[in-house]
N, C-alpha and C positions, 0 to 999 in steps of 0.2 A: 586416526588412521584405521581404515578397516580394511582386514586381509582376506582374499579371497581364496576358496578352497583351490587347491590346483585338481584338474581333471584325470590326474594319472589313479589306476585304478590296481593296488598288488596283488589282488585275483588272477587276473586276465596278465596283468606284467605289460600292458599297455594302455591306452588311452581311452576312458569311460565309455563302456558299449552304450547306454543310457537308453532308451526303450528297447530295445535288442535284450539285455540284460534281466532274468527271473528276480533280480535283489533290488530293480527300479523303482520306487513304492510314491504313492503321492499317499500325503499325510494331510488331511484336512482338519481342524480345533483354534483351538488358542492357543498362543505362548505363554506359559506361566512366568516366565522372566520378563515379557515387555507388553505384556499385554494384547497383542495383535494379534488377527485372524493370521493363522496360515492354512494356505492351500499351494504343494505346492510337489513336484515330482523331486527326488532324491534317493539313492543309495541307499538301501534299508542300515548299512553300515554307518552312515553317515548320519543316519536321525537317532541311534541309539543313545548317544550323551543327551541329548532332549527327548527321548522317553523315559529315560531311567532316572533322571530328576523329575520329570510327572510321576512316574508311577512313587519312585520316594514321597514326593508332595501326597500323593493321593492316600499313601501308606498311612505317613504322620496323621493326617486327617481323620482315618477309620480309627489308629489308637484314641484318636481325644474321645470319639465319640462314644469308643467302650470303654474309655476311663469314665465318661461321664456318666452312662447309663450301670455303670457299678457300681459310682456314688449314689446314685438314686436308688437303685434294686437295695442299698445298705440302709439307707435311710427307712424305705417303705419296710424293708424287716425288722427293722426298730419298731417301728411302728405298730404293725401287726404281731411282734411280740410282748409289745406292751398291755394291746385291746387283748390279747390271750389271756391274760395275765391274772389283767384285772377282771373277766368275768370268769376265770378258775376261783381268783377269790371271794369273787361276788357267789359263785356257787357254794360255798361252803359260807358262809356269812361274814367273813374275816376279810373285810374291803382295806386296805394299807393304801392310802393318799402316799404318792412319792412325789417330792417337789422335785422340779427339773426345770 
């Protein structure tokens, strides 16, 4: 069963201006829930539950990617704290082999 929005608009306290209307917005992308293009005019009030789980989605996205590139900046300072390391010791002549 699928239910259909009703046209009554509690702005106005009657019946959807719909291009007459400043809040009448066409939203053209993709649905992140079903996959499909939309393009399609609607109530700027009416798309915000389908923007605000994209912009969520798009949120969670950006954290993985600076979780990821945190791991790596961690790892490449291991790194480059190690080569420090060993040529502070290679300067003074006192080379120490660490197994790892």
């Amino acid at each position: 069963m699928q239910i259909k929005p009703g046209t009554y608009c509690p702005l106005v306290k009657s019946d959807c201006l719909e291009n007459k209307c400043a809040l009448f917005t066409c939203v053209r992308g993709t649905d992140n829930n079903t996959g499909k293009e939309v393009d399609e005019w609607q109530c700027a009030i009416a798309w915000l539950p389908m923007l605000l789980i994209n912009a969520a989605n798009e949120s969670r996205k950006t954290c993985a990617a600076t979780e990821s590139f945190r791991n790596e900046m961690v790892v490449q300072g291991q790194q480059t704290q190690q080569a420090l390391l060993t040529v502070a010791q290679m300067s003074n002549g006192t080379l120490i082999l660490e197994n790892k």
